[in-house]
Structure formats: C-alpha cells, structure tokens
N, C-alpha and C positions, 0 to 999 in steps of 0.2 A: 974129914967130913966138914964141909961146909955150910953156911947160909945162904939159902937161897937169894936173890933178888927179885923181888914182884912189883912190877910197874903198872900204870890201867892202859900205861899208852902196848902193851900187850896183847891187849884184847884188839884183837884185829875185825875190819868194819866184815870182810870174809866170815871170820869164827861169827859174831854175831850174824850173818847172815845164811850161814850153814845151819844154826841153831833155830834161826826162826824160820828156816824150810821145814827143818824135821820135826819140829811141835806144829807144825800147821800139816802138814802129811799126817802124822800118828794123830791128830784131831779129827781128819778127814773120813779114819780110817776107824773110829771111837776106840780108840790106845790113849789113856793116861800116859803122862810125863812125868816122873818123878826126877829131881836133881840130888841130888849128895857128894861128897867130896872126894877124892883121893886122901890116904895115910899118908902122912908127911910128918916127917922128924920136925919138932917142934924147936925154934931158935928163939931165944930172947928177939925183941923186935919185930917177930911178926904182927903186934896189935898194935902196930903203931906206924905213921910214916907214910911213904910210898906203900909198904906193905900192905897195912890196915885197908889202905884204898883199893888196893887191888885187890884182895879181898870180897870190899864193900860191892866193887862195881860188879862180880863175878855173882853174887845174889842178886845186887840189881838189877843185872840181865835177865833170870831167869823169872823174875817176877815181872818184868815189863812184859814178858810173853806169856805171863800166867802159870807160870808151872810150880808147882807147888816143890818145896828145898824140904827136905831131910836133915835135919841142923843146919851147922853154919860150920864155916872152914876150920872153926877151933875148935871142935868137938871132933875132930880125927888128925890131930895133930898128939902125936905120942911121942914118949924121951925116947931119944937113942936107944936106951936096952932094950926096947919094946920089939924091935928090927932082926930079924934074922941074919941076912946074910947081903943085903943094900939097902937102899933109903927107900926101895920099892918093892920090898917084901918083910910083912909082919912076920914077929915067930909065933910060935906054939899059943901064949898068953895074948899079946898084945891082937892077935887074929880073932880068938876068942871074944876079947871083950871090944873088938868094934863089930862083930857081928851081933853080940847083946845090944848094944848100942843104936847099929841102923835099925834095925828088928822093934826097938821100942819106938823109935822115931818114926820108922814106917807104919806101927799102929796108928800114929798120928794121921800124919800126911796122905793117907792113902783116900780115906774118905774126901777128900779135899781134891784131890787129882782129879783135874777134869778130863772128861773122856769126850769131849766133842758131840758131832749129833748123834741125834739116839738112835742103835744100830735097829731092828727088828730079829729079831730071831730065826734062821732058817729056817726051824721049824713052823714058827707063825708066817714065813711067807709061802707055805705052800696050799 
C-alpha cells in the first residue's frame, strides 16, 4: 500500500467544468448540492506540499460554485486498519464511524445548501 500523489494541476479545466454544469442544472431544477469526500487511507504528507494543495483547490472549487462541503478531505481520511479488503472499501467500524460523521456534518451543511429558484408546489399550481 502506498501514498497517493495529489497535484492541482489534476483538476482538469473539463472536471471543473463538468461540476459547474451539474450545480447550475440541479440549481435550475431547485436540488441542493452538497460536496463531501471519498474514505482514503490516511499517509503522513497529505497536509502538506502538492498534497495540501490539491486538497485546498478541491474545496475551493466547490465554493466558487457555492456548494456547500460536508467537512474537509481530512475528516475521511482513516489509518489502514480502518479498510476492509482495499483502500476503497471501509470495514465493519471505520464504515460506522464515517457515517456518524457525514450524518453530523450534514446537520450542518444541509440548511446552507442552496436550492436554486423557488420551486411552487404542484399542488399550489393547480
């Protein structure tokens, strides 16, 4: 098992542009946006470096379009024993406690999630 590499030059002008179709659709559509992370086996060096940045710019994107973030990339990063059976499946515990985790985060963020214009009610449009 190894450490990743995360660069910003990664983020391709595409992905950013993919991203700000589908928060201006689910806008259109009055769909909140919420962002949160992938589980990733945690390496020394992630808060630091190229990493840190890549990181940084990966929240930065989601706030330039407004969308409201569910913690931060370090808040689902778990040690090794936390893994099941690869670096992309939690076991039994480490599953547990990021779903304790998003779940409080989301009481957060949720109210904050913008939903675009204001739908009517089918019922009020008839």
């Amino acid at each position: 098992l190894k450490k990743s590499e995360f660069r910003v030059d990664l983020i391709s002008d595409e992905a950013v542009s993919v991203i700000g179709d589908f928060v201006a659709r689910a806008r259109a559509r009055g769909v909140g946006v919420v962002a949160t992370f992938p589980s990733l086996v945690y390496f020394e060096g992630y808060d630091a470096g190229d990493d840190r940045r890549y990181f940084d710019a990966i929240v930065s994107l989601y706030e330039k379009f407004g969308v409201a973030v569910a913690g931060s990339p370090y808040d689902y990063m778990f040690p090794r024993e936390d893994f099941f059976d690869s670096v992309y499946h939690l076991g039994a515990d480490g599953a547990a406690r990021r779903t304790r985790l998003l779940l409080s985060q989301l009481k957060t963020v949720l109210p904050q999630a913008r939903m675009g214009p204001e739908i009517t009610p089918v019922e009020q449009q008839r």
